[in-house]
C-alpha positions in Angstrom: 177.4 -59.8 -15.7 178.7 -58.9 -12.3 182.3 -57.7 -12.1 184.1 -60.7 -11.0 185.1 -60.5 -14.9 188.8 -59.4 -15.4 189.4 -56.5 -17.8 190.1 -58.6 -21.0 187.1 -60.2 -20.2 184.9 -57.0 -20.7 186.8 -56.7 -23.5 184.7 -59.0 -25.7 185.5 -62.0 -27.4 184.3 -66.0 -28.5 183.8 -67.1 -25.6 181.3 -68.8 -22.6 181.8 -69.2 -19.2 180.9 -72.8 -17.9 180.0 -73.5 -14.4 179.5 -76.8 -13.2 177.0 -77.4 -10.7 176.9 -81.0 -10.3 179.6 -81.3 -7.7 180.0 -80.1 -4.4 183.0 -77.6 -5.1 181.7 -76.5 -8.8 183.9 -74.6 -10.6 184.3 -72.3 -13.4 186.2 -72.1 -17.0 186.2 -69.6 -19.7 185.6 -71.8 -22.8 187.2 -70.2 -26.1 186.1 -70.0 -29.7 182.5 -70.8 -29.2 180.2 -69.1 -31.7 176.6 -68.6 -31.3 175.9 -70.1 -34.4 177.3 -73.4 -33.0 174.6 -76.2 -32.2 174.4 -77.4 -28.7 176.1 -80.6 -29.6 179.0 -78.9 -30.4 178.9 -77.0 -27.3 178.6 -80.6 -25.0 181.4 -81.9 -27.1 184.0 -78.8 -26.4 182.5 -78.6 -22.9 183.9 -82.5 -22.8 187.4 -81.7 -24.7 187.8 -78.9 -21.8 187.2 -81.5 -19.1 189.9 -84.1 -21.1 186.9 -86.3 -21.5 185.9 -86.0 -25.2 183.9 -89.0 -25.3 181.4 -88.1 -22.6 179.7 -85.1 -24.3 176.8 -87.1 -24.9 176.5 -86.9 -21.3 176.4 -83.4 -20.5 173.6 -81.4 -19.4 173.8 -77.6 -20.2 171.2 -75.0 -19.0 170.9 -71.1 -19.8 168.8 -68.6 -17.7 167.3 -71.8 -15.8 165.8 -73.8 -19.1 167.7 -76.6 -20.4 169.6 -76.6 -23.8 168.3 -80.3 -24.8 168.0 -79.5 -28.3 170.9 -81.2 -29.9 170.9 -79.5 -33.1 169.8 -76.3 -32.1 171.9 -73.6 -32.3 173.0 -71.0 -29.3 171.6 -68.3 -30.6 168.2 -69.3 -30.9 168.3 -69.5 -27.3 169.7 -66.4 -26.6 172.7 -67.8 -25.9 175.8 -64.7 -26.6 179.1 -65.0 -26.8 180.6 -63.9 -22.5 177.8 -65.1 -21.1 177.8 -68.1 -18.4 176.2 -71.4 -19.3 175.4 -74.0 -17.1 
């Protein structure tokens, strides 16, 4: 990852970094307590609790190194996914 990170950040941790990209001025959060054994579901549905719209997870598009997590019940890992990473 480039080195916009701050110094905790390098520091490792459960996290993700979410970007949106629907919307002309996108912006990024640093989601906590993900782990990569979490299904992609679960990531939509904190993705929604961060964005104080719990019930639109189902909703949510999320993409990693350009391919589309649409797999509900897979889990992060078994698309590579790692904890400090960005997710889209």
């Amino acid at each position: 990852m480039s080195d916009w990170k701050t110094t905790e950040d390098k520091g490792g941790g459960d996290y993700l970094y979410i970007e949106e990209l629907n919307a002309n001025d996108g912006t990024s959060r640093r989601l906590a307590g993900i782990k990569t054994a979490q299904s992609v579901q679960d990531l939509k549905k904190a993705i929604a609790a961060e964005l104080n719209n719990p019930e639109g997870w189902s909703t949510i598009s999320v993409a990693f190194t350009d391919k589309e997590l649409d797999n509900r019940e897979s889990e992060l890992h078994q698309s590579r996914v790692d904890t400090n990473m960005i997710v889209q």
